[in-house]
C-alpha positions, 0 to 999 in steps of 0.5 A: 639248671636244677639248682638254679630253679631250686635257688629261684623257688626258694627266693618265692618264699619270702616274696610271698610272705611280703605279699600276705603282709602288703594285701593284708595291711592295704586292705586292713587300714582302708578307713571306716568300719567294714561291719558298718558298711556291710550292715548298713546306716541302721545297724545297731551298735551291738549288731555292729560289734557281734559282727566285728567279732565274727570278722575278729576286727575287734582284734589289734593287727598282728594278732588278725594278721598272724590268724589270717596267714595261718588259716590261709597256709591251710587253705582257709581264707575265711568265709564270705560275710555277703555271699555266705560261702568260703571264699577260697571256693569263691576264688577259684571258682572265678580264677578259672575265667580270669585265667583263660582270658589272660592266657589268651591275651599274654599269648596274643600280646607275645605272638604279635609283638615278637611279630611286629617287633622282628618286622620293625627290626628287619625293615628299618626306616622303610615304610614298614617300620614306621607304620608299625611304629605308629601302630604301636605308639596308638596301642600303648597310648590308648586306655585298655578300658576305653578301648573296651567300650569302643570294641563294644559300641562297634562291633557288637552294637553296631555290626553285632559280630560279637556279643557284648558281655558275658563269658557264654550264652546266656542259657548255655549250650554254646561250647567252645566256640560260642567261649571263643566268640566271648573271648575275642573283644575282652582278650584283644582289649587286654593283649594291645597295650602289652602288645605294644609294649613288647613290639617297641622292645623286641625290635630294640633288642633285634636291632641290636642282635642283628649288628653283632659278629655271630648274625654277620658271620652266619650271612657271611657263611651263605645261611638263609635270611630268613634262618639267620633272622628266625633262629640266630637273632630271634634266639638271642633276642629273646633272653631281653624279651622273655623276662618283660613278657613275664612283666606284662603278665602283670599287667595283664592280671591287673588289668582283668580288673577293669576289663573284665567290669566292662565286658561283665566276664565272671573272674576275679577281677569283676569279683574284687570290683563287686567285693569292694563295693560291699567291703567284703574284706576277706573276699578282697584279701582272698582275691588280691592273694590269689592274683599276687601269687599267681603273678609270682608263680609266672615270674618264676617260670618267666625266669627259669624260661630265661635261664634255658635261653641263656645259661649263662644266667646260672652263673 
């Protein structure tokens, strides 16, 4: 097992040098001038090129590109043009939001699609798996954005059980459950098409443990359903799901993107949204850095995870 997490965080290290390489080229060639748009249509020229200077866009690519990485392998990912602060405290200071609501939303999205999917497996064909079935098409059917402002409209606006935006009350004070009461509309949001997605394959792969010779063996031999389905079946399904909850991290990352704009909750991904709208480039190169390798942090963990289940992986 120790080789093979060896194994696995060394293949990181090219994957996220391909990321600095992606996040740095996207952004670099995005057309029009980045001191223009941050200066504005009055800007003069000289103006324009000192700050193209400060920002080092005077220079040619892989010369930006080789300053940028190595500032970054030592913590350094430039400083913010519009905020005047550097952007890694930027970034970690609104990682923080972007990690709690996607850790309640990945937590919520495994626990009621490993749920909904063994009770879709166990039940087929009856009346249970066919409205979990529809439940779950409606889920990875519905725009995550849409249905944002659906949960706002009814049940903050409307019935005011929640508030409708923010990450705590507005003077503070609030706690842990007044975060909690901020976080169950943006994590729902979040969690219900990954939700879906591993509901539909959690009951593929019960579907087809539960017609291999070790679950008829187990029932033959007198052990419990509830056990055979719990730990023989559910334990070998997992080696298929694990690996796609790792996916729907992603996803989840992604995601916060737009959830985050309409709930107006303080993480990365309000910041990129804003970032991008004042072309602060290295504040967007920062930000889409640290979600890159956040996401390449958890696969690595989703494989080890993996391996623990099967071992047959490390062969």
């Amino acid at each position: 097992m120790r080789s093979y997490a060896l194994r696995r965080l060394a293949l990181a290290v090219p994957v996220l040098f391909g990321v600095t390489v992606v996040v740095f080229l996207v952004i670099a060639l995005v057309p029009g001038d980045p001191a223009l748009a941050i200066l504005g249509s009055y800007a003069t020229p000289e103006s324009v090129a000192r700050l193209n200077a400060e920002l080092g866009l005077d220079r040619s690519l892989p010369v930006r590109y080789l300053a940028w990485v190595g500032n970054a392998l030592t913590g350094d990912l430039g400083r913010s043009y519009a905020l005047d602060r550097p952007v890694l405290d930027e970034v970690l200071e609104r990682l923080g939001p972007t990690l709690i609501l996607a850790a309640a939303a990945l937590g919520l999205s495994a626990l009621f699609g490993l749920a909904a999917g063994v009770a879709s497996a166990v039940r087929q064909n009856g009346w249970v798996d066919r409205a979990i079935g529809l439940a779950l098409l409606l889920g990875v059917s519905t725009p995550s954005f849409f249905l944002g402002l659906l949960l706002v409209l009814w049940l903050s606006v409307g019935l005011g059980w929640f508030p409708t935006g923010g990450m705590g009350a507005l003077f503070g004070g609030g706690g842990i459950a007044d975060l909690l009461r901020h976080l169950v509309l943006p994590a729902v949001t979040l969690a219900v098409v990954a939700t879906a997605i591993l509901g539909r394959l959690t009951r593929a792969a019960m579907l087809d443990v539960l017609r291999q010779d070790f679950v008829r063996t187990a029932r033959a031999k007198g052990v419990e359903e509830d056990w055979v389905i719990s730990v023989h079946a559910l334990k070998s399904a997992l080696v298929a799901v694990v690996p796609v909850i790792g996916l729907q991290a992603g996803y989840v990352l992604g995601g916060a993107v737009y959830v985050e704009t309409v709930f107006q909750w303080p993480g990365v991904g309000r910041m990129l949204v804003e970032a991008i709208g004042r072309r602060d480039i290295l504040l967007v190169q920062g930000g889409v850095l640290a979600v890159a390798a956040l996401y390449v942090a958890i696969n690595v963990v989703t494989d080890l995870a993996q391996a623990a289940l099967d071992p047959r992986i490390e062969v």
